[in-house]
C-alpha positions, 0 to 999 in steps of 0.5 A: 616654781615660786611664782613672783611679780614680773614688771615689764618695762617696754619702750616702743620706738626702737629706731635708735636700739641697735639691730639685735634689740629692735623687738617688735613690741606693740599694741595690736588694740586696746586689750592685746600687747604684743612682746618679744622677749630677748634673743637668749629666751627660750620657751623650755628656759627659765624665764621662759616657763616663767612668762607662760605661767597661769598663775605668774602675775605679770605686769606691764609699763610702756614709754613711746621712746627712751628720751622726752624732747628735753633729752631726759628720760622719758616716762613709763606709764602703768597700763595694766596687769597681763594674762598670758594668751599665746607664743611662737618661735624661739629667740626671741619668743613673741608672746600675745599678751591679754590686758586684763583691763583694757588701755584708757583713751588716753593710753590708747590715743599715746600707744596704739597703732604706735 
């Protein structure tokens, strides 16, 4: 499989997603993002084998919600390029996900613990 440049864009608060979309992505600390991937993944499935590739680089932009408190979309901010750790379950698959540098004070201070 060719690897490519995987770019995952992650908004935190899911409350206003509907039920089927409310994953669990979250930041357990400074250098571990914890990401669900859609219902349909499985780990023998494409994107799956493409997610759990050594040699895939994969990387990671994350918003606290969808919308800024004037109604617009709100901002992504680049926190890094992630290594693959570990995987569980099927439909969604949780993966944890190593930051090869850990998040700034200032990310941390915006996401962590979120």
């Amino acid at each position: 499989m060719a690897n490519s440049t995987l770019i995952l864009f992650v908004t935190l608060d899911k409350d206003r997603a509907s039920a089927d979309q409310r994953y669990a992505d979250r930041f357990s600390g400074r250098e571990t993002f914890i990401w669900q991937s859609q219902n349909k993944t499985r780990k023998s499935g494409t994107h799956g084998q493409l997610l759990s590739d050594p040699a895939q680089e994969v990387h990671l932009f994350v918003r606290k919600r969808k919308l800024s408190t004037s109604g617009k979309a709100a901002p992504s901010y680049y926190c890094g390029q992630l290594t693959f750790c570990s995987w569980e379950g099927e439909q969604p698959i949780t993966i944890d996900w190593h930051l090869q540098t850990p998040l700034s004070a200032e990310l941390a201070a915006l996401f962590v613990d979120s």
